[in-house]
N, C-alpha and C positions, 0 to 999 in steps of 0.2 A: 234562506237564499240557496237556489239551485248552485252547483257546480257544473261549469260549462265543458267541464274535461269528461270526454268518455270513457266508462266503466273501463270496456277491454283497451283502451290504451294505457290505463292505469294498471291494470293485472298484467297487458304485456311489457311494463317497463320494469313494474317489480321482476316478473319472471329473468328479466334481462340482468338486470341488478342481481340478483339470487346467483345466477347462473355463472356471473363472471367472479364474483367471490368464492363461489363455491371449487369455482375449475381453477383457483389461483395454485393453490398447492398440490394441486396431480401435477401440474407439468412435469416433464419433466427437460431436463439442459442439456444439448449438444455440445461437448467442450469444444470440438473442432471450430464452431461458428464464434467461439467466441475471439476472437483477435482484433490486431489495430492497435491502436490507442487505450492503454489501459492507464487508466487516474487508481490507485491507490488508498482507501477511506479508509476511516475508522467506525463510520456509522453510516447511513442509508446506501448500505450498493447496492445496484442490480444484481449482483450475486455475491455469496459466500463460498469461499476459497481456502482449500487446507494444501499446504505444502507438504511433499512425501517425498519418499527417495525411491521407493520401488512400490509398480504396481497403480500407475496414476491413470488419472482416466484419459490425460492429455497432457504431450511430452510440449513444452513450450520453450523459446531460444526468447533471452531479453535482446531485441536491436534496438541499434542508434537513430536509425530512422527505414524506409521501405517495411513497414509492417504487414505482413501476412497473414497465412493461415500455419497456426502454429510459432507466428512471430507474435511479441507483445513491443510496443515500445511506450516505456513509461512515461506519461506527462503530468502536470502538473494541473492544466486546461484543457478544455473542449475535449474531452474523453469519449470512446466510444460506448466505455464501460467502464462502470465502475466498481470496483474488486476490492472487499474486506476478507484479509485471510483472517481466517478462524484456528480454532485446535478442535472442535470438536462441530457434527451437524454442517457439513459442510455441502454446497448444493454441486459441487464438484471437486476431484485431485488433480493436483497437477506436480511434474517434475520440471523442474530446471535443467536445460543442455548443461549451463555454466553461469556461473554469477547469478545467483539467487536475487530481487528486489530484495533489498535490505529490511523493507517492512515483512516480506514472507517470510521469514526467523524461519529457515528450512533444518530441521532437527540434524546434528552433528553435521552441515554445511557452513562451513566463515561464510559471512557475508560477503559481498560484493562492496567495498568502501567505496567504489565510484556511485552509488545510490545511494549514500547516506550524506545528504545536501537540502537545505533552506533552513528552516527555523528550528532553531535548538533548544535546549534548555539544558544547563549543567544541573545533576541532581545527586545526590549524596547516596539517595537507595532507590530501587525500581528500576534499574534505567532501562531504555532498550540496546543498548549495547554501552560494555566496557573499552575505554580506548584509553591506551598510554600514550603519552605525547613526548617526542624522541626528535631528535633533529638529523637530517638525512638519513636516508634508507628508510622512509616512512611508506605504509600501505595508501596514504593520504595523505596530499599537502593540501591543506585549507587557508582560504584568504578569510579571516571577517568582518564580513560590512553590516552595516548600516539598515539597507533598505534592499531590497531586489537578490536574495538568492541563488544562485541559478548550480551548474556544476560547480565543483570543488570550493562553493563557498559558501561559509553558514552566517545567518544572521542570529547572536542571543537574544532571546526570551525570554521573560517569566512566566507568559500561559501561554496557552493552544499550540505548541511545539508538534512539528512534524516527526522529532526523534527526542529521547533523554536522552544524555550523554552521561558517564560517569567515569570520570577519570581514574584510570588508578595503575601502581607501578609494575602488578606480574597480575596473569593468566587475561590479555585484553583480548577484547574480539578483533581486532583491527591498531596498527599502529598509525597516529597522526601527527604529520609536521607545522605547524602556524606559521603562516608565514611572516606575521608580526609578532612572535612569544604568544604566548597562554595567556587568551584572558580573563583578565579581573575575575569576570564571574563565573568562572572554572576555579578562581585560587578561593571562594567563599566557602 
């Protein structure tokens, strides 16, 4: 039985196919284009992202909201861009004005404690940040709930955690107040 698809529209789809995997990794990324609404990932971003201190290819300010050029404002949804920092092979550098996202672990930068919020997980070793928990004069006071997230409140986990947390009494990244005590599954 014949095939009803013509030859050259079959050699020009492969060529089209060939050509658009072939030109995926020449691009190359304007950092400047990249703003707005930055989401955060740990796996499929649109780009990869190394944090530096001098020398970046794009100086970036985290805001609360009006995001620009040169502005990032971190969401959690409907993202413009989705951004995995890396340590190494990164598709671009960027510095921090001030207050690093918490997940950019910017080398000898504290982090920003107002970005380390939603689903946690207390963990013994690995964590992504050390926190002592102190009552007043805390770099974070945390509510935690249940369901919903949002600023200054964590929900515990046992998997797919947006942060590890690991408690402990000297050299923390950050110091944290509970607003209901320590819980349970920080004291395991």
């Amino acid at each position: 039985m014949k095939s009803h698809i013509p030859l050259p529209f079959v050699v020009l789809s492969l060529f089209a196919m060939f050509m658009t995997f072939a030109g995926a990794g020449d691009k190359k990324v304007d950092p400047a284009t990249i703003h707005g609404r930055i989401q955060i990932v740990d796996s499929f971003p649109d780009y990869k992202v190394k944090a530096v201190q001098s020398f970046p290819d794009a100086k970036v300010k985290v805001v609360d909201s009006s995001p620009g050029p040169g502005r990032w404002q971190i969401v959690d949804s409907f993202p413009n861009f989705r951004i995995q920092f890396v340590d190494s092979f990164p598709d671009f550098t960027v510095q921090f004005a001030e207050g690093a996202p918490a997940k950019a672990k910017q080398p000898g930068v504290k982090p920003d404690p107002k970005t380390v919020h939603g689903r946690v997980q207390f963990v013994k070793s690995f964590p992504d940040y050390k926190v002592k928990a102190v009552k007043g004069s805390a770099d974070l006071k945390v509510q935690v709930v249940k369901s919903f997230p949002g600023q200054g409140k964590w929900q515990v986990v046992d998997s797919f955690p947006d942060f590890k947390i690991q408690l402990v009494e000297s050299f923390p990244d950050f110091t944290v107040e509970f607003a209901d005590g320590i819980p349970e599954e920080a004291k395991r």
